[in-house]
C-alpha positions as CSV (number, residue, x, y, z in Angstrom):
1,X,144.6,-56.0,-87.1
2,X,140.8,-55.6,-87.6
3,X,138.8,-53.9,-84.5
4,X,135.7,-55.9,-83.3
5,X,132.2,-54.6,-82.2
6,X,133.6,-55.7,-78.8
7,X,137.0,-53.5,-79.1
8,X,135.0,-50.6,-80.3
9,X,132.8,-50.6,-77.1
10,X,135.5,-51.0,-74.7
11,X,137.7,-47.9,-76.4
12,X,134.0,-46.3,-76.4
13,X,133.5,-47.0,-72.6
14,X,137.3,-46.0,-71.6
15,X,136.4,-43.2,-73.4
16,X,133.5,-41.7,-72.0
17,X,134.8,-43.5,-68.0
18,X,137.8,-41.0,-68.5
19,X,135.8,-38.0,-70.0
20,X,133.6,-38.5,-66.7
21,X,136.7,-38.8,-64.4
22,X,138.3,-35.9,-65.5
23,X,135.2,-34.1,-65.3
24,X,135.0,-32.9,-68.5
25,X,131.4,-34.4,-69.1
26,X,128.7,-35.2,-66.7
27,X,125.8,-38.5,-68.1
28,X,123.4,-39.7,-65.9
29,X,123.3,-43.4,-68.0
30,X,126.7,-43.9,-68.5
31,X,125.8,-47.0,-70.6
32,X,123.2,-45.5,-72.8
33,X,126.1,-43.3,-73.8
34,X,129.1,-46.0,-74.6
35,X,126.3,-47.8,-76.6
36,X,125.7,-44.4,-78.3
37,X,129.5,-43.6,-78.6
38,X,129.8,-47.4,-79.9
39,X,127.3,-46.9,-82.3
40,X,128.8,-43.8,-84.3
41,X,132.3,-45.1,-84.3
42,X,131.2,-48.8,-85.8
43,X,129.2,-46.2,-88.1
44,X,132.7,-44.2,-89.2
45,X,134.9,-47.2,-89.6
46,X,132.0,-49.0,-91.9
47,X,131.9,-46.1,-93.9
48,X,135.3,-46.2,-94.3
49,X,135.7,-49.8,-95.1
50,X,132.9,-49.1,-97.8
51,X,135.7,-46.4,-99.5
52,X,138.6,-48.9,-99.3
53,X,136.6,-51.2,-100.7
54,X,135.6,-48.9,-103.8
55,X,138.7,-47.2,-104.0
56,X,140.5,-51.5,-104.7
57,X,137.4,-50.9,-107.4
58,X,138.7,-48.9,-108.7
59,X,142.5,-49.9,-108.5
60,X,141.8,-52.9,-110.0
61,X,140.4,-51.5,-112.8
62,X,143.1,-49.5,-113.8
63,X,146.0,-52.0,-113.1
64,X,147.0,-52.3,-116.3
65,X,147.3,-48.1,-116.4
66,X,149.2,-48.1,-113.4
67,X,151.7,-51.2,-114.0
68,X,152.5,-49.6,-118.0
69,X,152.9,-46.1,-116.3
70,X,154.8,-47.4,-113.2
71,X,152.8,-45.8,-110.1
72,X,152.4,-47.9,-107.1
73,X,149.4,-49.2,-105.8
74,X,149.9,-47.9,-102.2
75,X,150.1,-44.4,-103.5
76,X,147.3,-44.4,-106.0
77,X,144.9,-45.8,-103.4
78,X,145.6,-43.0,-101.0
79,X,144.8,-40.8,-103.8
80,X,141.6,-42.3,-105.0
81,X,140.6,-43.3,-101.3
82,X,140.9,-39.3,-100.8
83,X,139.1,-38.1,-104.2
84,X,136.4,-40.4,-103.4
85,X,136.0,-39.0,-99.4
86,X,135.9,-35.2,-100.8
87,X,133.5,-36.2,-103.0
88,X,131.0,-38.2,-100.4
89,X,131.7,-35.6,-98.2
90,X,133.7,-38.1,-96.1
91,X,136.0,-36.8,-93.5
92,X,139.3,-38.8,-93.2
């Protein structure tokens, strides 16, 4: 299942509601920070929807490879997903 905007902000205010009510962080716009907190998640899981979406690139490319050599999809993805993050400087 795909997470909306609209999930992202909820998980982004429980969040930062809990962080408050435990007392582990003090905001005096509690909004302005679940927009902020919203913000930079949306911003990681774009950027990793951008790998996946090079990383079937690059799959796709090289079915023929991997149905003659007999390596599974699942597993080769995982591995070009990861080259790709080390090499953008991604963190998984």
């Amino acid at each position: 299942m795909r997470a909306t905007d609209q999930d992202v902000q909820y998980l982004a205010r429980k969040i930062i509601r809990t962080l408050t009510t435990a007392g582990r962080i003090d905001c005096d716009n509690e909004e302005s920070v679940v927009m902020g907190l919203t913000g930079a998640l949306l911003k990681e899981i774009r950027q990793e929807d951008a790998l996946n979406e090079e990383a079937r690139a690059i799959l796709m490319s090289h079915s023929s490879t991997m149905a003659r050599d007999n390596i599974t999809g699942l597993d080769m993805f995982r591995k070009v997903k990861r080259e790709l993050a080390k090499k953008k400087g991604v963190i998984l």
